[in-house]
C-alpha positions in Angstrom: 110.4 103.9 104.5 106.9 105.4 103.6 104.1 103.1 104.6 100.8 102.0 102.6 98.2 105.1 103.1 95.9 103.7 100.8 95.0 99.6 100.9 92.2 97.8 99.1 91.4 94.5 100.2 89.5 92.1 97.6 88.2 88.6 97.2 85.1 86.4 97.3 82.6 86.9 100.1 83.8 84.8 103.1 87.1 85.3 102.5 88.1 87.3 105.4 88.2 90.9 103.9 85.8 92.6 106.8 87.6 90.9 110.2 91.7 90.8 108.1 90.5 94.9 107.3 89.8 95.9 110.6 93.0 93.9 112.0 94.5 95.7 109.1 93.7 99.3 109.9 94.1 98.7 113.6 97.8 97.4 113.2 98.6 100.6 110.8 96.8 103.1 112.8 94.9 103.5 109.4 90.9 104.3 109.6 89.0 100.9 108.6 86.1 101.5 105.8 83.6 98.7 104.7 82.4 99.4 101.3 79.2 97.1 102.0 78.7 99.4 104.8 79.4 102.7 103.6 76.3 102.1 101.3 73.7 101.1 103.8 75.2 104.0 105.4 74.4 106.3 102.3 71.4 104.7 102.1 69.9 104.0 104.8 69.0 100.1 104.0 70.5 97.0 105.0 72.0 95.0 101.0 69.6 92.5 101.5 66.4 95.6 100.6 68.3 97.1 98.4 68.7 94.0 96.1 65.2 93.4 96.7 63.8 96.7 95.5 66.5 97.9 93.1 68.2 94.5 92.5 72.1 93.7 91.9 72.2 96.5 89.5 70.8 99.2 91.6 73.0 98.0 94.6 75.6 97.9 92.0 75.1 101.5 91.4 75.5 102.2 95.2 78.6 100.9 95.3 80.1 102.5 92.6 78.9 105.8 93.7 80.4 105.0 97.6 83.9 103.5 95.8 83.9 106.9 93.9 83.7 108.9 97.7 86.1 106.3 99.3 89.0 106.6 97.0 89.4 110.2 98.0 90.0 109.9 101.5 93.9 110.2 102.1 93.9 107.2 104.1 92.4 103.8 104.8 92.3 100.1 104.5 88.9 99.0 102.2 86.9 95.7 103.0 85.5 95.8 99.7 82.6 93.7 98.8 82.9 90.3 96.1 81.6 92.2 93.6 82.6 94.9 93.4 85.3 94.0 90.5 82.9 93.4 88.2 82.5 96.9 86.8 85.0 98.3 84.7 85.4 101.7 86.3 85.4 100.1 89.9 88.4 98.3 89.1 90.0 100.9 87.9 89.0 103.4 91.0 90.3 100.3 92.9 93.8 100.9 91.2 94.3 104.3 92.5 94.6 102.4 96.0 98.9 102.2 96.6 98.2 98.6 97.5 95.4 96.2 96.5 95.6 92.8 98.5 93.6 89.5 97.1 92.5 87.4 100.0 92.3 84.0 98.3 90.2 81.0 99.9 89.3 77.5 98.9 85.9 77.0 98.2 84.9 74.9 100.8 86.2 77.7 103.8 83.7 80.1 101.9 81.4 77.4 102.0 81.4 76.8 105.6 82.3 80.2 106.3 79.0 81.7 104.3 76.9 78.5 105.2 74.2 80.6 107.6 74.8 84.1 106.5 71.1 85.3 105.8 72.6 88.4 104.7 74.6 87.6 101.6 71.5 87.7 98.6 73.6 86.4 96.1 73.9 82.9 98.6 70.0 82.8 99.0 69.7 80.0 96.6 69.1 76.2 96.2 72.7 75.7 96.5 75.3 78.3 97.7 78.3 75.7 97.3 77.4 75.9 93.5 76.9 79.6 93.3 80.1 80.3 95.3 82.0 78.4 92.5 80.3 80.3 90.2 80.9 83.6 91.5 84.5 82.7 91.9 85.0 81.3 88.1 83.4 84.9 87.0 85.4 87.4 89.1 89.0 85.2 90.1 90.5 86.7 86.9 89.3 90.1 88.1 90.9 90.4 91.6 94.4 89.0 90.2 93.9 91.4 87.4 93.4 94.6 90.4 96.0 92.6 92.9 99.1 94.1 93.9 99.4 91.1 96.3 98.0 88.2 97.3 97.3 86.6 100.8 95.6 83.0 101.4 93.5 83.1 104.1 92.2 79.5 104.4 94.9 78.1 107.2 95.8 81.3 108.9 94.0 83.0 111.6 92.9 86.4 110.7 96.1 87.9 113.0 98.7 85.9 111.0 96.9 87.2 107.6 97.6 90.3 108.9 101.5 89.8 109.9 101.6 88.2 106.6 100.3 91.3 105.0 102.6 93.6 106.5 105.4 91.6 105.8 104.3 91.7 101.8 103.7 95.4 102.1 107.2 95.8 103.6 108.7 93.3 100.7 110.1 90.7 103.4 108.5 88.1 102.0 106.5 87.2 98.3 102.9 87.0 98.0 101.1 83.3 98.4 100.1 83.9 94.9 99.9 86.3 92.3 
């Protein structure tokens, strides 16, 4: 059997995509790409700047333009940031990957998972819970409508995710949700 070459992993920030992608790639032998980083790469600024001097929709552009460069590598697994669904054409670019996995997690993981994270400017607000639940009312519908599978990460350590994964990937066992 022909293995995933090409995997997109989505969800809300906090989720797990970064640490499950890197398990990901590792357990594949597949190389391990970080949208989120590919642009401060590109441009040489940490997110946080770039939403200051551009805001969202300049960072926005940034991360359509690194999506654009990603999908043409042969293979990798793809941390991809929250947002990165809302735009039309990135969800569509995100479609060309073989497999697209949803990491789903309960509100009050991202919470506590995002609590301190100085680094995520959409949380640098009077209240992150709030804005989580917002963010996640706005772009749920978008990662199921990308999904290919679906993985919750809430109870599982980052390694079982992973198994989990696989085991989806190879069609031993059905997605948590879909």
């Amino acid at each position: 059997m022909r293995f995933f070459q090409k995997i997109v992993l989505v969800g809300p920030m906090g989720a797990g995509k970064s640490t499950i992608g890197r398990l990901l790639a590792h357990h594949l032998s597949l190389p391990f790409r970080d949208s989120d980083h590919v642009v401060e790469e590109r441009s040489g600024a940490d997110i946080s700047w770039i939403f200051d001097m551009e805001g969202e929709a300049g960072f926005r552009d940034r991360e359509t333009a690194a999506l654009e460069a990603l999908v043409k590598e042969e293979q990798f697994v793809l941390a991809t940031g929250g947002g990165i669904i809302l735009r039309q054409k990135n969800r569509e670019l995100i479609q060309q990957a073989e497999a697209v996995i949803f990491l789903i997690a309960d509100p009050e993981h991202l919470v506590q998972r995002t609590y301190k994270d100085k680094k995520r400017p959409l949380l640098q607000v009077d209240n992150p819970r709030e804005k989580i639940l917002a963010l996640l009312e706005e772009r749920e519908p978008l990662y199921r409508e990308v999904a290919t599978h679906s993985v919750v990460t809430d109870t599982q350590s980052p390694k079982a995710v992973v198994q989990r994964i696989v085991s989806n990937l190879k069609g031993d066992s059905a997605d948590d949700e879909k």
